[in-house]
C-alpha positions as CSV (number, residue, x, y, z in Angstrom):
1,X,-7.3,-7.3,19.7
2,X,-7.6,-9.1,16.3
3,X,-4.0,-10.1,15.2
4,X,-0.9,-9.7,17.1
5,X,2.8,-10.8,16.4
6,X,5.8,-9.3,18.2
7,X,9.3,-9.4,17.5
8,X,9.3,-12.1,14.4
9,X,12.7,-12.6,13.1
10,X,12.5,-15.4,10.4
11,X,15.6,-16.2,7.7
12,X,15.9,-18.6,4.8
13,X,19.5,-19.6,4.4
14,X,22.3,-16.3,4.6
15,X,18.6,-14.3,3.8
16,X,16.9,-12.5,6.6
17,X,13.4,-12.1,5.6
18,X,12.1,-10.4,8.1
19,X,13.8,-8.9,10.9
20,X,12.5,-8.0,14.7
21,X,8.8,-7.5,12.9
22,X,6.2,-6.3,15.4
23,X,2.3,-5.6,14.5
24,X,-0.5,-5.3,15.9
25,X,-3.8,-5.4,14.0
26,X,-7.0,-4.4,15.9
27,X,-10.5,-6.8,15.6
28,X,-12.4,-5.5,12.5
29,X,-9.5,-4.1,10.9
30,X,-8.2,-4.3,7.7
31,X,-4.6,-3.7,7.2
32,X,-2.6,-3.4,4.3
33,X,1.2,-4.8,4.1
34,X,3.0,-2.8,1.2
35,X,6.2,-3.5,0.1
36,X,8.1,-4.3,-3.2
37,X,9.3,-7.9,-3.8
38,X,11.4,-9.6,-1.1
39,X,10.6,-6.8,1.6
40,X,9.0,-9.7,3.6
41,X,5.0,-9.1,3.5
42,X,4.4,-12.5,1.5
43,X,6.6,-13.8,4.5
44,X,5.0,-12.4,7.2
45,X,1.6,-13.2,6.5
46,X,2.5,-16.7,5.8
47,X,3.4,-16.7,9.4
48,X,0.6,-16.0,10.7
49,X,-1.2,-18.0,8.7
50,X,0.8,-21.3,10.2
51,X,2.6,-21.7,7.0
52,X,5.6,-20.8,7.9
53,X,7.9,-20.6,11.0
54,X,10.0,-18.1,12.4
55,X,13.4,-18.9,13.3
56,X,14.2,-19.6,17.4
57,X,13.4,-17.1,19.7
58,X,11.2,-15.1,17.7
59,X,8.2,-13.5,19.4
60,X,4.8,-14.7,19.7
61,X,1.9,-14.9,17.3
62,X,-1.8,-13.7,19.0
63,X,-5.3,-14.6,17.7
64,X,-7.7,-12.4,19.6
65,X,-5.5,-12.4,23.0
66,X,-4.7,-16.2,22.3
67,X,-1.1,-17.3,21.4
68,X,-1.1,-19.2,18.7
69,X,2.3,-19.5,17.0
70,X,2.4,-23.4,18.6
71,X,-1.0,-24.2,17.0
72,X,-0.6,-25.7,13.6
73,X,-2.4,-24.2,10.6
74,X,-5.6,-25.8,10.6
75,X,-5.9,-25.1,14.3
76,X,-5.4,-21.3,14.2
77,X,-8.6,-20.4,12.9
78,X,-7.8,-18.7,9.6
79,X,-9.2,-18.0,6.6
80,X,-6.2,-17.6,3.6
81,X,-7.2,-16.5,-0.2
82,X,-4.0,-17.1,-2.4
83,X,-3.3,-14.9,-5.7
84,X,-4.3,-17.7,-8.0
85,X,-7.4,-19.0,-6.1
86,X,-6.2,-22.1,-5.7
87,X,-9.8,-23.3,-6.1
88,X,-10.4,-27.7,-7.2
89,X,-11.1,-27.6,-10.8
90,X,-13.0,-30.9,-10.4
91,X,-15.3,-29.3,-8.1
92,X,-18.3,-27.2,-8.6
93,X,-18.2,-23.5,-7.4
94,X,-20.7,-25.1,-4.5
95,X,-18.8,-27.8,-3.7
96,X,-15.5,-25.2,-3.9
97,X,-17.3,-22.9,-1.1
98,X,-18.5,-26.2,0.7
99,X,-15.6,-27.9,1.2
100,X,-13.7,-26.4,4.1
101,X,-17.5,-27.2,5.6
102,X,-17.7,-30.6,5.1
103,X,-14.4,-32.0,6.4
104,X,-14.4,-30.1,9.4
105,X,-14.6,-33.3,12.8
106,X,-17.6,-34.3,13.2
107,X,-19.0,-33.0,16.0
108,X,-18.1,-29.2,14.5
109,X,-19.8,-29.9,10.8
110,X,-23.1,-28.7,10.1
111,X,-25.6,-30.8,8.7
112,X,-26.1,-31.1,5.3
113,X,-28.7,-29.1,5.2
114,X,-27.3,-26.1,7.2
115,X,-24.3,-26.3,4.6
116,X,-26.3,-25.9,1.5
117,X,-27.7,-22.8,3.2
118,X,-24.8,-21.3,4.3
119,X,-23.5,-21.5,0.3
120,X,-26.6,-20.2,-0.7
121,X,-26.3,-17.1,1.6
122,X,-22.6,-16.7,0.4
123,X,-23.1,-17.1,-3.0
124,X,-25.3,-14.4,-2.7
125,X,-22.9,-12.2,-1.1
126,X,-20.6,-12.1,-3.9
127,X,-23.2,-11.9,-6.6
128,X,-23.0,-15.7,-7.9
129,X,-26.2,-16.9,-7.0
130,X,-26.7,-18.5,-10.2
131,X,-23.1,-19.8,-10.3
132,X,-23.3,-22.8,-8.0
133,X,-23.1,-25.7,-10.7
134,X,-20.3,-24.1,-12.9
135,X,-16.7,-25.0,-12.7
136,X,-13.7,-23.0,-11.8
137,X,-12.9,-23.1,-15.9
138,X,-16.5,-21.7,-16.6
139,X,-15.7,-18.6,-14.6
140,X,-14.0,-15.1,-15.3
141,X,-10.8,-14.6,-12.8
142,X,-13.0,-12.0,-11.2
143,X,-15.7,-14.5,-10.2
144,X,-12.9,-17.2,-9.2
145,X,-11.6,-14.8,-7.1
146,X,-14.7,-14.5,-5.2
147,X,-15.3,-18.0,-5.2
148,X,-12.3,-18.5,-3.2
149,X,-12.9,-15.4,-1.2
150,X,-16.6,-17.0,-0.3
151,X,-14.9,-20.6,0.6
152,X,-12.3,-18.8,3.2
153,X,-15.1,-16.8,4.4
154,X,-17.0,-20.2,5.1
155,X,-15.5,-21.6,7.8
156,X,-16.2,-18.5,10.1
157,X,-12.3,-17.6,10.5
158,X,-10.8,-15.4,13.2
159,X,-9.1,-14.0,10.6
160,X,-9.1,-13.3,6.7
161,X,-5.4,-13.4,5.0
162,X,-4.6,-12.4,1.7
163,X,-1.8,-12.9,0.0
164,X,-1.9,-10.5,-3.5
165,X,-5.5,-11.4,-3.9
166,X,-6.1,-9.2,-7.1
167,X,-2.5,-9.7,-8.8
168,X,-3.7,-12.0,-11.2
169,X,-6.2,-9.9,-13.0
170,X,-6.7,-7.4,-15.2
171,X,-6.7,-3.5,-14.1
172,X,-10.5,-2.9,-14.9
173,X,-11.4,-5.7,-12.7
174,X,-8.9,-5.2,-10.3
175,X,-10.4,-2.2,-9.3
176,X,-14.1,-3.1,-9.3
177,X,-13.2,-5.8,-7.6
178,X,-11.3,-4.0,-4.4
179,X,-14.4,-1.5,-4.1
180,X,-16.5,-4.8,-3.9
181,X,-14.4,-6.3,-1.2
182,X,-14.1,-3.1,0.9
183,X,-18.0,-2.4,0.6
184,X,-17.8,-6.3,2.3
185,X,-15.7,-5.5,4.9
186,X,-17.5,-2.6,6.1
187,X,-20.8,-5.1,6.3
188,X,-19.0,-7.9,8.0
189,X,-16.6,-6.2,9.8
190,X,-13.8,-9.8,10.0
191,X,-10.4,-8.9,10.9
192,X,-8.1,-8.8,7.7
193,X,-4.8,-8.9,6.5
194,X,-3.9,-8.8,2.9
195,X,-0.9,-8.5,1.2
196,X,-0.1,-6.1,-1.7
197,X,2.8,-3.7,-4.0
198,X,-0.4,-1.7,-5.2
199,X,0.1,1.4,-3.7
200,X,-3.4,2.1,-5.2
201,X,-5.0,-0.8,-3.7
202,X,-3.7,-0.3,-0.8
203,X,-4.5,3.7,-0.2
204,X,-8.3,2.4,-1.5
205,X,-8.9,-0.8,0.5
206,X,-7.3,-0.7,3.9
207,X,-7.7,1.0,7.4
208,X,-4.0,1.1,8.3
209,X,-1.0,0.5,5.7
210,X,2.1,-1.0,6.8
211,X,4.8,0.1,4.6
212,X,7.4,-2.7,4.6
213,X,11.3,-2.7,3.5
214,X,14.2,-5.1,3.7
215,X,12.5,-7.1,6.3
216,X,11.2,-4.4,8.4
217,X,8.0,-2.1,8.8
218,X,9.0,1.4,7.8
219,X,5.4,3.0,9.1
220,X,2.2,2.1,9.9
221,X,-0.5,4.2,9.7
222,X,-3.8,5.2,7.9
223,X,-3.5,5.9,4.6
224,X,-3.6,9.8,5.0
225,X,-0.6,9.4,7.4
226,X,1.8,7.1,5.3
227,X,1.1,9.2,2.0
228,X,1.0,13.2,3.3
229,X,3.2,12.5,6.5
230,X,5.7,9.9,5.8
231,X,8.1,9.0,8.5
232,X,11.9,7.6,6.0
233,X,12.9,8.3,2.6
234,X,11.4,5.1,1.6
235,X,8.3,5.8,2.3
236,X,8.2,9.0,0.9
237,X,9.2,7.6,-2.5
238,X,7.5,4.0,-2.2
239,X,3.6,6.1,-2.6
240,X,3.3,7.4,-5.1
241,X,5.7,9.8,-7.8
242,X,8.3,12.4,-6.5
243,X,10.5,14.7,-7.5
244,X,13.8,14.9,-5.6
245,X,16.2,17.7,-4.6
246,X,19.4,18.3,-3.0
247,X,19.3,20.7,-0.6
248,X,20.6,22.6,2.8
249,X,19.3,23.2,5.5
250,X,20.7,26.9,7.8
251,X,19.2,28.2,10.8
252,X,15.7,27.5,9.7
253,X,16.1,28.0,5.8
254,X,16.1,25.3,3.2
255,X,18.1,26.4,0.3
256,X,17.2,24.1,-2.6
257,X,19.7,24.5,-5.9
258,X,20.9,28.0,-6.0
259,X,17.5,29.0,-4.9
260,X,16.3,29.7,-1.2
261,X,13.2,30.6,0.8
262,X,11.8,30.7,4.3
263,X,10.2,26.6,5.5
264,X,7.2,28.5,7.1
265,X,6.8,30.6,3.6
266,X,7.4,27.8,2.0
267,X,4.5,25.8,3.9
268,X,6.7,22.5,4.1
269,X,4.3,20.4,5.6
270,X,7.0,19.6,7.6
271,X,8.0,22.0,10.7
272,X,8.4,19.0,13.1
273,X,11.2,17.2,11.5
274,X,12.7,20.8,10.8
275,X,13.4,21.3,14.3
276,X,14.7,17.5,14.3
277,X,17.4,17.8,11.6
278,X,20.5,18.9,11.9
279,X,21.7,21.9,9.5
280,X,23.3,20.7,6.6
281,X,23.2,18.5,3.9
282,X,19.2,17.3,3.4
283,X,17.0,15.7,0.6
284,X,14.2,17.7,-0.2
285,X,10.8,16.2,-1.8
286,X,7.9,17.0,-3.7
287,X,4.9,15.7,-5.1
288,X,4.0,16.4,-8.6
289,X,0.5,18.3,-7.1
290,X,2.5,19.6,-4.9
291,X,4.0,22.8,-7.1
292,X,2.3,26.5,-8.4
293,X,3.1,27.4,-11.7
294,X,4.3,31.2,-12.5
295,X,5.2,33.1,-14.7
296,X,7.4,35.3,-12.3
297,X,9.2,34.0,-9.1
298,X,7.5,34.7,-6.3
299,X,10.0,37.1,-3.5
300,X,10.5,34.6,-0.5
301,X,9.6,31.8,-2.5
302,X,11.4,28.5,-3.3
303,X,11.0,29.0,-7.4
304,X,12.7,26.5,-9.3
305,X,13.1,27.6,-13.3
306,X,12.0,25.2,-15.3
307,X,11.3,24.3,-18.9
308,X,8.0,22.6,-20.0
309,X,9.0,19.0,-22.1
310,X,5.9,17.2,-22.5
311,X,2.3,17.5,-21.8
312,X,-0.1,14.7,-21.2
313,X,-3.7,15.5,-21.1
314,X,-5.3,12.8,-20.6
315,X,-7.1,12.4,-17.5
316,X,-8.6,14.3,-14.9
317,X,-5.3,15.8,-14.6
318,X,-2.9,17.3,-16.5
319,X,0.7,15.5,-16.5
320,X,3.7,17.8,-17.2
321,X,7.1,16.9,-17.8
322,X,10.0,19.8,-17.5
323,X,13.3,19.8,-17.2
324,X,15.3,22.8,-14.4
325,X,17.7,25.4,-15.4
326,X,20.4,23.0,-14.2
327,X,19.0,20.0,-16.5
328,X,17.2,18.0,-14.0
329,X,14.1,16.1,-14.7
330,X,10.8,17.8,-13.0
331,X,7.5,16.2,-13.1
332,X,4.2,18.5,-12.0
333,X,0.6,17.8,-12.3
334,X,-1.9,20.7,-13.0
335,X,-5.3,21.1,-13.8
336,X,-7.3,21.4,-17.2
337,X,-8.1,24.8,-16.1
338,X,-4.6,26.1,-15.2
339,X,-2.9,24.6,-18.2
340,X,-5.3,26.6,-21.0
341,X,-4.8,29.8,-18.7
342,X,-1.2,29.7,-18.4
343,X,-0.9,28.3,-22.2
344,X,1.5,25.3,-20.8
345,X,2.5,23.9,-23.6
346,X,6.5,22.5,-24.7
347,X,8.8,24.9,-24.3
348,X,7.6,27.3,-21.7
349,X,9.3,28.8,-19.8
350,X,7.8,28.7,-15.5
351,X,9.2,29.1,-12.2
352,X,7.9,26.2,-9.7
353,X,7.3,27.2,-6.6
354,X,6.8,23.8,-3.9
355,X,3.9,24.2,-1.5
356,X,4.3,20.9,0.5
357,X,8.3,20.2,1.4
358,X,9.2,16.9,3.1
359,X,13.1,17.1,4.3
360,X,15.2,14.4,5.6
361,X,18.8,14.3,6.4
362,X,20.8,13.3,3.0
363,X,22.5,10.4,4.7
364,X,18.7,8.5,5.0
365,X,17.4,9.5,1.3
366,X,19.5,7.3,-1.0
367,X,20.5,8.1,-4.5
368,X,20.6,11.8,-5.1
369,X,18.4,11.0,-8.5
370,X,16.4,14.3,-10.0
371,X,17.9,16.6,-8.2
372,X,18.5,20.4,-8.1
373,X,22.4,20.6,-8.4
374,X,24.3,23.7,-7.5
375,X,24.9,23.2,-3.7
């Protein structure tokens, strides 16, 4: 076990942060917690960093089988890189990486010597050999981020914490810098947490994704699992676009608008929780890949008229933005390909027909925003 905490309950004033939080992070592993502002990640990382303490009769906090919720923060073993590096502008980038080094007691600090190594060896490691004698203000937010990633990384921590460690940068070196990091992990293999409201990053970078809302973990799981088999609503709509229906569900049949088809012909991706719903009201969801054009509705098939609005190119794929029959909004993605052979283009006419349903009782989905009317 790398990182345990069970149970955390933690409120600031009338506000519960978090609320009966359990997770359990494995050595090696680097999990992502997602969540929009205030769903508690910042909160819950902070507490297990030391930084903050969960109200009375919360559960405990485990390093590597070791409870450590009593230890304070500088006891527990951590290393913590904050969004905005938090790195001593006085301070060389060596003496930046040295310092959690050389103010270790005594009888734990390396010699001189072995220090200047050990900065060497990191400095290498995220491509800053040459950087040693420059100041935080001499370096792009890129390589300060590193910097500060290097001096966490220098004490040897049980574990790495990151609180929105690429927030502060730009998109191009955002994303260079998250394939950098997870090439690092794989190599050093140090148990991590980082927070993030990516969705991107965290689909990229981590080996399990806790989806977080409200002060409470919606799902955990790989990021295969949270995006193509999401467990709430939330989830569902927190990765990634969506497009929304109102629908029934009768003896096995999800009627969506005034149109209707089998589930199994309508390969929903979702038999399980089929059998778990109730019939009646539900919210149905799709992913913009998720659709076939026609020209034609298909017989059995969910087809959904719809009118093409907009096209957007650019990309590897092609973005298309049409509106239903009962003037709903519909969003679709397509291929280069596709779009020349079907000549999608504004105003076309198509019926949309879903190949990947997720349902889930109306009363759990939330607003009943771009959906199919006629129920």
């Amino acid at each position: 076990m790398g990182v345990e905490v069970r149970n955390i309950t933690k409120s600031f004033g009338d506000f519960k942060a978090l609320d009966d939080v359990s997770l359990r992070v494995e050595a090696g592993e680097l999990v992502a917690l997602l969540g929009p502002s205030g769903s508690g990640k910042t909160t819950l990382l902070r507490i297990i960093a030391g930084l903050e303490t969960p109200d009375a009769g919360s559960g405990p906090v485990f390093f590597r089988g070791v409870r450590v919720d009593k230890q304070k923060v500088n006891e527990r073993g951590v290393g913590f890189v904050f969004q905005h590096y938090a790195l001593f502008r006085h301070m060389t980038v060596f003496d930046n990486i040295a310092f959690g080094m050389t103010v270790k007691p005594r009888k734990e600090r390396l010699s001189k010597i072995e220090i200047r190594e050990k900065v060497r060896a990191l400095l290498h490691m995220i491509q800053l050999d040459n950087y040693a004698e420059r100041y935080p203000s001499q370096l792009s937010g890129g390589q300060r981020q590193r910097v500060a990633l290097a001096r966490a990384l220098a004490v040897e921590p049980h574990a790495l914490l990151l609180d929105e460690p690429f927030g502060a940068l730009d998109a191009k070196v955002r994303v260079e810098l998250r394939t950098w990091l997870r090439r690092l992990h794989d190599e050093i293999h140090l148990t991590s947490v980082f927070v993030t409201h990516d969705q991107d990053e965290a689909l990229e970078l981590a080996d399990r994704v806790a989806v977080m809302n409200s002060g409470k973990i919606e799902q955990v799981g790989t990021p295969d699992e949270v995006f193509h088999h999401p467990k709430t609503p939330f989830v569902m709509k927190f990765l990634g676009q969506v497009n929304q229906f109102r629908g029934r569900l009768e003896s096995g049949r999800v009627w969506v608008g005034a149109h209707s088809g089998l589930a199994s012909q309508c390969e929903t991706g979702d038999k399980e929780s089929i059998t778990s719903i109730n019939a009646g009201s539900v919210m149905v969801f799709v992913r913009p890949h998720d659709f076939d054009i026609a020209i034609q509705p298909r017989q059995e098939r969910c087809s959904i008229p719809a009118t093409v609005v907009r096209v957007r190119s650019a990309g590897n794929v092609v973005h298309v933005e049409m509106v239903t029959d009962t003037g709903d909004p519909l969003n679709v993605e397509t291929s280069h390909q596709e779009r020349d052979e079907l000549k999608i283009e504004p105003g076309s006419h198509y019926f949309m027909i879903p190949r990947n349903l997720r349902i889930f009782p109306a009363d759990t989905a939330g607003d009943y925003s771009n959906q199919v009317a006629g129920l």
